[in-house]
C-alpha positions in Angstrom: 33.9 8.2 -10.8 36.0 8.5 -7.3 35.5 6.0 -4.5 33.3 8.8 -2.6 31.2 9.2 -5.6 30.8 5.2 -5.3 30.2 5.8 -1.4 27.8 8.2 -1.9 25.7 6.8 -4.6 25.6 3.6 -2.7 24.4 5.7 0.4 21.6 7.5 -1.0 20.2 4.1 -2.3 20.2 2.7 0.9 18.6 5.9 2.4 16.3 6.0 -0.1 14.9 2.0 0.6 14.8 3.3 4.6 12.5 5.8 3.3 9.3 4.1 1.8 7.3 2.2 3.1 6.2 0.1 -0.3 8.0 -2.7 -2.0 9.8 -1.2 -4.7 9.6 -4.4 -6.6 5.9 -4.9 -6.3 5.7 -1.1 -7.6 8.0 -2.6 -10.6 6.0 -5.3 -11.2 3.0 -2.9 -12.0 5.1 -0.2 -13.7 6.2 -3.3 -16.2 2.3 -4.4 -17.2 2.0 -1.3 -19.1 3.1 -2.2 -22.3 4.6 1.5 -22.9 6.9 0.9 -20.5 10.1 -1.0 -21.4 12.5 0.3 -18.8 12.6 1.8 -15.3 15.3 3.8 -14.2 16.0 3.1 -10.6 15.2 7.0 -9.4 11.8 6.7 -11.3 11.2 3.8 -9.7 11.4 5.4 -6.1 9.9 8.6 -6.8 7.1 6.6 -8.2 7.1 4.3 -5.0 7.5 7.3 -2.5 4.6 9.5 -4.8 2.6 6.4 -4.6 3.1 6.1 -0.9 1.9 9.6 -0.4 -0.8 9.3 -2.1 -1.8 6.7 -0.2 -1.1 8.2 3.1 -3.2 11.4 1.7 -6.5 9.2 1.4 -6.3 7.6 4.3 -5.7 10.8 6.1 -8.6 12.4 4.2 -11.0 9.5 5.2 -10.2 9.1 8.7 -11.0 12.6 9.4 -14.0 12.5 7.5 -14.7 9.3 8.3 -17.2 7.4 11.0 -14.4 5.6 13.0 -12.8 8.7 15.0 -14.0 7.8 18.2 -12.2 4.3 17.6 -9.4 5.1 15.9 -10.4 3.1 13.0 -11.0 3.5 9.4 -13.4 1.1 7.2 -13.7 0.7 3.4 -17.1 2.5 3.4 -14.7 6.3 5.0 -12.5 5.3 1.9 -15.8 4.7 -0.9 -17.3 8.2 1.2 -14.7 10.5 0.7 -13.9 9.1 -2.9 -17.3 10.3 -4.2 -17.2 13.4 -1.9 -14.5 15.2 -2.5 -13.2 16.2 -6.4 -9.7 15.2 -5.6 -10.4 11.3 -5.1 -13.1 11.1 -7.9 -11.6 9.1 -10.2 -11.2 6.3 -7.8 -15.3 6.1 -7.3 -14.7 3.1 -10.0 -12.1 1.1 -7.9 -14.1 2.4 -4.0 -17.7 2.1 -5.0 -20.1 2.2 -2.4 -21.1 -0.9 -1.1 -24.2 -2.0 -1.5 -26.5 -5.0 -0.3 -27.6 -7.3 -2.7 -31.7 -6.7 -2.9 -30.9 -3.1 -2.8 -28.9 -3.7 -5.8 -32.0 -6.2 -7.2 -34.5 -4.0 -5.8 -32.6 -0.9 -8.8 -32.1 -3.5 -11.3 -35.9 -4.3 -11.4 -37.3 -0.4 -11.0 -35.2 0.1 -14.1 -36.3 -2.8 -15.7 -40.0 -1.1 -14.8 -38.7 2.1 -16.4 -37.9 0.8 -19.4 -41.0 -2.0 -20.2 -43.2 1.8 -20.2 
C-alpha cells in the first residue's frame, strides 16, 4: 500500500463522517444487539448509518407534507403515526407509530369488547 493509498483511504473516512448526520457508534451499538451479528466492517457500518439516515429523512418528508403542521412549519408525532398507517411503504412501523389514543377511548374499546364477548 503507497502513502497516497494511505492518504486517500484516510480521506474518504473523514469525508464519509462529514456526511451523516447519525452517530456511527450509536448505529454500532444497535448493529451489535443482534446476536447474528459478530463483526462490522467499517463501510457496512456507514452505509448502514447513511441508509438509515435516509430513511429517516424520507418519513419525515412524507409526513410533513401530508401532515397537519404545514402552515407552521412543524411536524407532530400524530403526521408520523398518520402516514405510517396510510401509506404501504411505512406499514410496518404502525407497531412502533401507533396512533395515539386517550385513555377512556382506549377503556371505552376494552369494555365494548368485553360486551362482545360475555354474548
Amino acid at each position: 500500500m503507497s502513502g497516497n493509498d494511505v492518504v486517500e483511504k484516510v480521506d474518504a473516512n473523514t469525508l464519509n463522517s462529514k456526511n451523516i448526520s447519525l452517530p456511527m457508534s450509536r448505529v454500532k451499538l444497535i448493529m451489535k444487539s443482534s446476536p447474528d451479528v459478530s463483526s462490522i466492517n467499517q463501510d457496512a457500518l456507514f452505509l448502514t448509518t447513511k441508509a438509515t439516515e435516509l430513511f429517516v429523512q424520507h418519513l419525515a418528508q412524507c409526513s410533513f407534507k401530508k401532515g397537519s403542521g404545514r402552515e407552521k412549519k412543524t411536524l407532530a408525532y400524530s403526521d408520523l403515526a398518520n402516514v405510517a398507517e396510510e401509506m404501504e411503504t411505512f406499514q410496518f412501523l404502525t407497531d412502533i407509530l401507533p396512533k395515539k389514543i386517550l385513555a377512556r377511548d382506549y377503556l371505552r374499546s376494552l369494555e365494548e369488547r368485553g360486551e362482545d364477548g360475555d354474548d
